[in-house]
C-alpha positions as CSV (number, residue, x, y, z in Angstrom):
1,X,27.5,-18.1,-7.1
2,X,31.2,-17.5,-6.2
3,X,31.2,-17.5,-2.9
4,X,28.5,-20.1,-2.0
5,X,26.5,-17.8,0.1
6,X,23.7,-19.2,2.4
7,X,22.1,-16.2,3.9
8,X,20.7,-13.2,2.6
9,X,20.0,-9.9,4.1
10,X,17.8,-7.5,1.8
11,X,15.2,-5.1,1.2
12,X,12.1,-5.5,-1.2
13,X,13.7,-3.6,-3.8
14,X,16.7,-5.2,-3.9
15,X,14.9,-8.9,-4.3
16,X,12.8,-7.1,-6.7
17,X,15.5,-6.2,-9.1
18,X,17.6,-9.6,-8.3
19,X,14.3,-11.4,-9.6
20,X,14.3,-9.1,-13.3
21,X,18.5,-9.5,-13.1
22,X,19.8,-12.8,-11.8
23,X,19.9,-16.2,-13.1
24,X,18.3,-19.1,-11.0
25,X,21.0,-20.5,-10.2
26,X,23.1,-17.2,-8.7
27,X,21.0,-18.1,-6.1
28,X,21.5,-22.0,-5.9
29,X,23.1,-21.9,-2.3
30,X,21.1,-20.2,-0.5
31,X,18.8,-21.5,2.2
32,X,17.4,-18.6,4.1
33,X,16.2,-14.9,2.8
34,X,15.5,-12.0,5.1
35,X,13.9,-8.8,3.9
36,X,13.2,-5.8,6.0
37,X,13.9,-2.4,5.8
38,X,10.4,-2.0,4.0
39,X,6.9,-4.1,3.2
40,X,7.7,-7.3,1.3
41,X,5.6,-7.5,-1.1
42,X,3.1,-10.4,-2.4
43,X,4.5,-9.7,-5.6
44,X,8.1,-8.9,-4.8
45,X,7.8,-12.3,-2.5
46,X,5.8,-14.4,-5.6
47,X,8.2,-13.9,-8.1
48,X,11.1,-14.4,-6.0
49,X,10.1,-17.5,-4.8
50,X,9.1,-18.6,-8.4
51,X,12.3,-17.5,-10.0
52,X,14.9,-19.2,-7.4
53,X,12.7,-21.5,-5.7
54,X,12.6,-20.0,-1.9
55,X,10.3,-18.1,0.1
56,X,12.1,-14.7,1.5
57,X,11.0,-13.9,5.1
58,X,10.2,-10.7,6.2
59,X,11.9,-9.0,9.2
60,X,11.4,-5.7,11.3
61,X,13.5,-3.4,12.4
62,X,15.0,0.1,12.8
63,X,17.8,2.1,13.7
64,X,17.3,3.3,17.2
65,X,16.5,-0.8,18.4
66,X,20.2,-1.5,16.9
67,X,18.1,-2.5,14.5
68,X,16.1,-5.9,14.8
69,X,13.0,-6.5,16.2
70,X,11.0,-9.0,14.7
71,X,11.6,-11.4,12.3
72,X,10.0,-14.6,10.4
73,X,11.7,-18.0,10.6
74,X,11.7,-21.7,9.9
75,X,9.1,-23.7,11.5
76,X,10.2,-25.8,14.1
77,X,8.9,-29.2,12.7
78,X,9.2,-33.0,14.4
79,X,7.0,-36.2,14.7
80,X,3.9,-35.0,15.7
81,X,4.6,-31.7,16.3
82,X,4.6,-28.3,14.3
83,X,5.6,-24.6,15.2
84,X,4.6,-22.1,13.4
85,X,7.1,-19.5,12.7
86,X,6.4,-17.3,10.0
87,X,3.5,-15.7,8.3
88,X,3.2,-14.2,4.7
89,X,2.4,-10.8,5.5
90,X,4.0,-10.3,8.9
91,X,6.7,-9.4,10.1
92,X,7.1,-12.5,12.4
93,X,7.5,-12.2,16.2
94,X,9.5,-10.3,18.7
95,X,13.5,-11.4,18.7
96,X,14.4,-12.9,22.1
97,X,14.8,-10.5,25.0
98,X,12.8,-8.2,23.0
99,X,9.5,-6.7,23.3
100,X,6.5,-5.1,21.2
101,X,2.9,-4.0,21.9
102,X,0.8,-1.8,20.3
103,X,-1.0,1.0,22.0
104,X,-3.4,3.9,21.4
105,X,-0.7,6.6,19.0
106,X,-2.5,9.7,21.6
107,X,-2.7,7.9,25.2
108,X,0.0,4.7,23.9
109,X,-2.3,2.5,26.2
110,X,-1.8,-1.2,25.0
111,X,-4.9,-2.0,22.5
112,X,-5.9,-5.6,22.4
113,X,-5.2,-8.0,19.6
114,X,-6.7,-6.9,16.2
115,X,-7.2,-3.5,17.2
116,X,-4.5,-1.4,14.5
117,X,-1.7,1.3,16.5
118,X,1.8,2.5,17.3
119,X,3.9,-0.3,17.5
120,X,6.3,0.6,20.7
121,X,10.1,-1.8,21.6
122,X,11.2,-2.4,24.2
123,X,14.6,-4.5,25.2
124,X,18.6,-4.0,25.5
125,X,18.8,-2.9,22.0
126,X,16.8,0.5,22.4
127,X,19.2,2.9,22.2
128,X,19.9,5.4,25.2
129,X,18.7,8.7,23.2
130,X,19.6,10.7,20.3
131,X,23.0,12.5,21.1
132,X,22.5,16.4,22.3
133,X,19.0,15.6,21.6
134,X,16.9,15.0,24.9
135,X,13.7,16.8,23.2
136,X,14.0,14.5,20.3
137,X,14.8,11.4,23.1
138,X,11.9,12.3,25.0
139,X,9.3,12.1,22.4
140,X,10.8,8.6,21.2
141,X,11.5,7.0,24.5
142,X,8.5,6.8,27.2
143,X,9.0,4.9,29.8
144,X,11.5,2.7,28.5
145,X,9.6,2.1,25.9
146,X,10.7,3.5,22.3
147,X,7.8,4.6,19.9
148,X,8.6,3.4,16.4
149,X,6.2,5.6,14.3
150,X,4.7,2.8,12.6
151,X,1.0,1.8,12.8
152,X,0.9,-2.1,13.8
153,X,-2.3,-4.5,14.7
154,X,-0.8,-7.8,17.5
155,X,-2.9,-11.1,15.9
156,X,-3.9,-13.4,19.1
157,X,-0.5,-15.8,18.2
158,X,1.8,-12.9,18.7
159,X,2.1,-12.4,15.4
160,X,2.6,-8.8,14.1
161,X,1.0,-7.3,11.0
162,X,2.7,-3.8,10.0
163,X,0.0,-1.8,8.5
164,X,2.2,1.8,7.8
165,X,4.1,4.1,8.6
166,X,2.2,7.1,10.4
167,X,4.1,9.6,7.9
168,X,3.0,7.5,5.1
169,X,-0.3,8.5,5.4
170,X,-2.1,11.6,3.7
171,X,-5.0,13.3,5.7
172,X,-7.5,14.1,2.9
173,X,-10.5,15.8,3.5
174,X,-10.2,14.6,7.5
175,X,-9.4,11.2,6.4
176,X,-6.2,9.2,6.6
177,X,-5.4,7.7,3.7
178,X,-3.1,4.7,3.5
179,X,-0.1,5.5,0.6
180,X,0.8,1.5,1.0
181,X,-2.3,0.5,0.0
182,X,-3.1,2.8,-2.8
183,X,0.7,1.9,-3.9
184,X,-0.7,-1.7,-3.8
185,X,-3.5,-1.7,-6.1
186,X,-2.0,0.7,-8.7
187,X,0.5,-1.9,-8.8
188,X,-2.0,-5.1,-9.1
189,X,-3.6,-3.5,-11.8
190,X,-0.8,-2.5,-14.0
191,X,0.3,-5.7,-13.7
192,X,4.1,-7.6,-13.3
193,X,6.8,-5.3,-14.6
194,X,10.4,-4.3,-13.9
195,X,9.3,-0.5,-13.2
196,X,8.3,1.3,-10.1
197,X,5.9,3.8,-8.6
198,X,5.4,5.1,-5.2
199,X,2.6,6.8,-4.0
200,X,3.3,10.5,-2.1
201,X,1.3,13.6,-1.1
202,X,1.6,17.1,-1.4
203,X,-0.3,19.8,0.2
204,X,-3.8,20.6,-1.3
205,X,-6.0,24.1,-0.5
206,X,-9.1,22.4,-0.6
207,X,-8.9,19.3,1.1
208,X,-5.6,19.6,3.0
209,X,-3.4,17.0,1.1
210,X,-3.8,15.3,-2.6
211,X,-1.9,12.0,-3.8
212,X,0.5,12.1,-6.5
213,X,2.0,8.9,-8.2
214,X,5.5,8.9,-9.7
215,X,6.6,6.1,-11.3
216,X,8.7,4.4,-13.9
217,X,5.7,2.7,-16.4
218,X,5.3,3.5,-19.8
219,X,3.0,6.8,-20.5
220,X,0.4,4.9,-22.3
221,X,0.2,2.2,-19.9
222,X,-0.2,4.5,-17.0
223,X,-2.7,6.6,-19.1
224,X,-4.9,3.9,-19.4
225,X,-4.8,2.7,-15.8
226,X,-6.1,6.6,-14.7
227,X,-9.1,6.1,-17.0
228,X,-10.3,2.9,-15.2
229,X,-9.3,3.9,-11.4
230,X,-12.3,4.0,-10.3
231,X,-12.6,0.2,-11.1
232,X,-10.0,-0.5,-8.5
233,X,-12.5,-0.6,-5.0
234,X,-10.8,2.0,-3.5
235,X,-12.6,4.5,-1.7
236,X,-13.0,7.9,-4.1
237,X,-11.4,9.3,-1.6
238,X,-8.3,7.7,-2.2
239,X,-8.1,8.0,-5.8
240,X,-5.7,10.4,-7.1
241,X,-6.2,12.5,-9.8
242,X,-5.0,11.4,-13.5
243,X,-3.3,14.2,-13.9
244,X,-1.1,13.4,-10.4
245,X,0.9,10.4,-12.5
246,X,4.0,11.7,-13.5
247,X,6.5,9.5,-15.2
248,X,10.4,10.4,-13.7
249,X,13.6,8.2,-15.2
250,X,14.2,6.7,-12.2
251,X,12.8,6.4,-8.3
252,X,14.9,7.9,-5.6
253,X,16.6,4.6,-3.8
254,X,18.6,5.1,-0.7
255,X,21.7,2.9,0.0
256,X,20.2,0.7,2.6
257,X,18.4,-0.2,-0.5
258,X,15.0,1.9,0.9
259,X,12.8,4.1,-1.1
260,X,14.1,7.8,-0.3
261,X,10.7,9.1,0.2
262,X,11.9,12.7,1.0
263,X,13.4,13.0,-2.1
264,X,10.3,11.6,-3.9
265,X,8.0,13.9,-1.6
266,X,10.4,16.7,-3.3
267,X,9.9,15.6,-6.4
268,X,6.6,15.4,-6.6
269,X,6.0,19.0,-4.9
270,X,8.2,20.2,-8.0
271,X,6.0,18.5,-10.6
272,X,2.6,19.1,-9.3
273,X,1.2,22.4,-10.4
């Protein structure tokens, strides 16, 4: 509103609380919004749009590929002629000079489109190596190629879907269970709100990890919620327990704007019996 910005460069979170915080017309100036950093939300990306009257795009990048990689855009529009350059739940396509695929995480042989795996960059922005770190350098960099630790699936129009992050996923009873997803329907179900959860795991005797929930929703609200879970479709499997809800103050944020998920994973060790 002062300064008559036209760009914006964000994260989920941060859209999510301008949405709850900002007046419509804060945001009157602008004509393009950029979200990476973390998954854009339907909801984050719904309510945006219906509060200030734009559609965010969401962008892909970290910081060893300096840090862009993919991004949404405009479509290129003329008489008779459309191209399509963005996609509600994508992360859009490859920057110029840039390169993705997305191999096999054990053999990182390229898988074809539709088939879900490590998403690998390569380009000039890839960094050289982590400094004094050529064991760290050599598992991120092979042959050129810098292994980003996220699970990806390439749609046949180049388009690329980010599915997780391989850390954020919980190996329960020999099964990988997505946090994103689980994060996602907890979420549907309770409904819009200004509050937060994210979806961890801690180590578990029995089945080798167990999800815990923290969040910022009202106790009863939550209560209710773990008496219907198993009205949500997941898998039982991927149900945690309702008594692996814990309510905290507030939900570790990082400055980039990012969920500090090592200080949640913390947390959550400290509060689970």
């Amino acid at each position: 509103r002062e300064h008559g910005a036209t760009y914006l460069l964000a994260t989920s979170t941060f859209l999510r609380q301008y949405t709850w915080r900002c007046d419509p017309g804060d945001f009157g100036s602008l004509r393009i919004v950029v979200a990476g950093a973390e998954k854009l939300s339907d909801r984050v990306a719904d309510g945006f749009r219906e509060k200030f009257g734009i559609d965010p795009f969401e962008g892909y990048g970290c910081t060893e590929c300096a840090p862009v990689v993919s991004v949404n855009a405009p479509d290129f529009r003329a008489r008779g002629f459309r191209q399509v350059a963005s996609k509600r739940g994508r992360i859009g396509h490859a920057i110029p000079g840039v390169t993705v695929r997305v191999a096999d995480p054990a053999t990182l042989r390229t898988l074809p489109p539709g088939e879900e795996g490590m998403l690998l960059v390569k380009g000039p922005n890839v960094m050289k190596g982590y400094l004094g770190r050529p064991d760290l350098t050599a598992e991120a960099i092979r042959d050129g190629w810098y292994v980003t630790g996220d699970i990806a699936r390439m749609e046949e129009d180049g388009f690329v879907l980010m599915t997780d992050r391989l850390s954020r996923f919980s190996k329960i009873g020999g099964e990988m269970v997505p946090h994103v997803k689980v994060e996602e329907a907890l979420q549907q179900a309770l409904g819009p709100s200004d509050s937060l959860l994210v979806v961890t795991g801690v180590p578990d005797e029995k089945k080798g990890e167990r999800l815990v929930v923290i969040h910022t929703y009202p106790e009863a609200q939550v209560r209710d919620l773990a008496a219907r879970l198993g009205s949500l479709g997941l898998p039982n499997l991927w149900l945690p327990r309702p008594e692996s809800f814990h309510r905290v103050d507030a939900i570790p944020i990082l400055g980039t704007g990012k969920t500090d998920l090592r200080a949640v994973r913390d947390m959550a060790r400290k509060l689970e019996p």
